[in-house]
C-alpha positions in Angstrom: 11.4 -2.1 -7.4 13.9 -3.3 -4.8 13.2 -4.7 -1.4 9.9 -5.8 0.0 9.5 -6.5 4.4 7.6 -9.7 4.5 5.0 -10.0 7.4 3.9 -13.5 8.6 -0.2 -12.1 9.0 -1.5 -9.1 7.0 -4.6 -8.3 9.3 -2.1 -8.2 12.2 0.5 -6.1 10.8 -2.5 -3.5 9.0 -4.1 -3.8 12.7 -3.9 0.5 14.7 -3.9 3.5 13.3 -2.1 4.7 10.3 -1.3 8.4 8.6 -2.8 8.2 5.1 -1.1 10.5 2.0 -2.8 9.6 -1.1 -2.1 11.4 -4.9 -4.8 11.0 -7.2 -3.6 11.5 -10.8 -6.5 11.7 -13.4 -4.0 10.1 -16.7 -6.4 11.8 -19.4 -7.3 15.4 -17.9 -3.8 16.2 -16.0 -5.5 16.8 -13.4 -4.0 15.8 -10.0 -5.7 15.3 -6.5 -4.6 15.0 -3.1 -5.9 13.0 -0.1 -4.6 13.3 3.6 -5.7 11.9 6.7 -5.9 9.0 9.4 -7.0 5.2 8.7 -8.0 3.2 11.6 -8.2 -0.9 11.3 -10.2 -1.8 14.1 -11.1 -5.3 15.2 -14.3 -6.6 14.6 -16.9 -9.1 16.0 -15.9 -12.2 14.7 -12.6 -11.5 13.9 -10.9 -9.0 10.9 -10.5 -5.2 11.2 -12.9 -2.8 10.2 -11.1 -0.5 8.2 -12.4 3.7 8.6 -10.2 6.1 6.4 -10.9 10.1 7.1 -9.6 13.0 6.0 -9.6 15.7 3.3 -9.7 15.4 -0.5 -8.6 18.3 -2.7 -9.4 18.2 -6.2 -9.1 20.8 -8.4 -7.8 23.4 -5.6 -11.1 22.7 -3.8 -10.3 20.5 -0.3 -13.5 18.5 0.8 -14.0 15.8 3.5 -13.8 12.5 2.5 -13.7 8.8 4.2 -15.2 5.1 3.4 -15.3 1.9 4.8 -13.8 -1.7 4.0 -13.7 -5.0 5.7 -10.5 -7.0 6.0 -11.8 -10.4 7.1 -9.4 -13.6 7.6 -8.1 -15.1 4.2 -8.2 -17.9 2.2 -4.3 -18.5 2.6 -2.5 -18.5 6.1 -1.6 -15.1 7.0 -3.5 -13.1 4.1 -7.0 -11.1 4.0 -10.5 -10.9 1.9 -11.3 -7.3 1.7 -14.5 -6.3 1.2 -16.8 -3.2 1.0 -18.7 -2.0 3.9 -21.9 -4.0 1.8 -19.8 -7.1 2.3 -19.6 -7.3 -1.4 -15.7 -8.8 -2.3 -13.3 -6.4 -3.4 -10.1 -8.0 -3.6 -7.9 -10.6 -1.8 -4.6 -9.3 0.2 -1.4 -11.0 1.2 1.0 -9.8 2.1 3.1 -12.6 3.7 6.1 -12.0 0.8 5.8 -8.3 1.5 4.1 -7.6 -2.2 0.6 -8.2 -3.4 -0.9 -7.9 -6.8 -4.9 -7.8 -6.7 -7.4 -6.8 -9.6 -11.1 -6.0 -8.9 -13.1 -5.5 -11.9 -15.8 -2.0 -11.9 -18.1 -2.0 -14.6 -15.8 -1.6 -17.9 -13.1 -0.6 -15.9 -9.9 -2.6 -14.1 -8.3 -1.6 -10.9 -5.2 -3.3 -10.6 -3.7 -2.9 -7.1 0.0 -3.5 -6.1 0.8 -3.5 -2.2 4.3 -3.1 -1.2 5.5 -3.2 2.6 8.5 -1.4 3.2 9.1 -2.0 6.9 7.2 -2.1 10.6 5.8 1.1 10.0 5.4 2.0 6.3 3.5 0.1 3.7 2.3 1.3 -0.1 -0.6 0.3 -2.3 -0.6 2.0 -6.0 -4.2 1.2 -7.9 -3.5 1.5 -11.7 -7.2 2.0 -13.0 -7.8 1.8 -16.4 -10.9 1.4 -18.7 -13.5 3.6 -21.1 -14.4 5.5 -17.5 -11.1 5.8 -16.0 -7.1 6.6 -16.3 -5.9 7.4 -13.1 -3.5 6.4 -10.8 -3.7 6.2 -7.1 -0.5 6.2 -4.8 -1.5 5.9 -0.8 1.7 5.8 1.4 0.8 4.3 5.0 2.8 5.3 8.1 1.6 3.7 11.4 0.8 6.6 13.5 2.4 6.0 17.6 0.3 3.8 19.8 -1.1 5.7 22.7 -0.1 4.7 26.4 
């Protein structure tokens, strides 16, 4: 798909505040979702970022507020990140060192298969294919670093 930005250490690169824009398309109903709002990797004791996403999910015409929690704690590989849930149960590996990621994370009978792509300083992508007996959807988030404050 063309031409990925390379970044010598995920956490730092995902580190401020970023504009989230996230379509939600449900494969089997047709149905389509959209989420918008702000997603804030923070760093935390110990080193990581704790990452806070907020903002407004509308489903079905009906807009409702939405947010969770992850944990992106240093990596096994220079330069890449262990996300977990806020629980601290693993969710998937991240590196982004070559500017593209691949990561699967099993759910039940379902698999979501995550590809990250980082376009430049200020614009990433991750695209979650999820497929299984539960599921058919497909989740595009595009990430644009919002301006630091002075």
């Amino acid at each position: 798909m063309g031409e990925y930005w390379p970044v010598p250490d995920t956490l730092a690169y995902l580190a401020g505040r970023w504009r989230a824009e996230r379509s939600v398309r449900d494969l089997a109903s047709g149905d389509e979702g959209v989420f918008t709002g702000v997603t804030d990797f923070a760093p935390l004791d110990g080193g990581g970022l704790l990452h806070h996403e907020s903002g407004t999910f509308v489903w079905r015409g009906v807009g409702r507020p939405a947010e969770r929690t992850l944990r992106f704690l240093p990596g096994t590989s220079p330069g890449g990140a262990d996300v977990r849930f806020a629980d601290g149960r693993p969710f998937h590996d991240l590196d982004l060192t070559s500017g593209r990621h691949i990561a699967d994370h099993p759910c039940s009978a379902d698999l979501y298969r995550g590809e990250f792509t980082v376009r430049d300083a200020d614009h990433w992508r991750t695209v979650w294919r999820v497929g299984g007996p539960a599921k058919d959807l497909v989740l595009t988030t595009d990430y644009t670093r919002c301006p630091r404050e002075s």
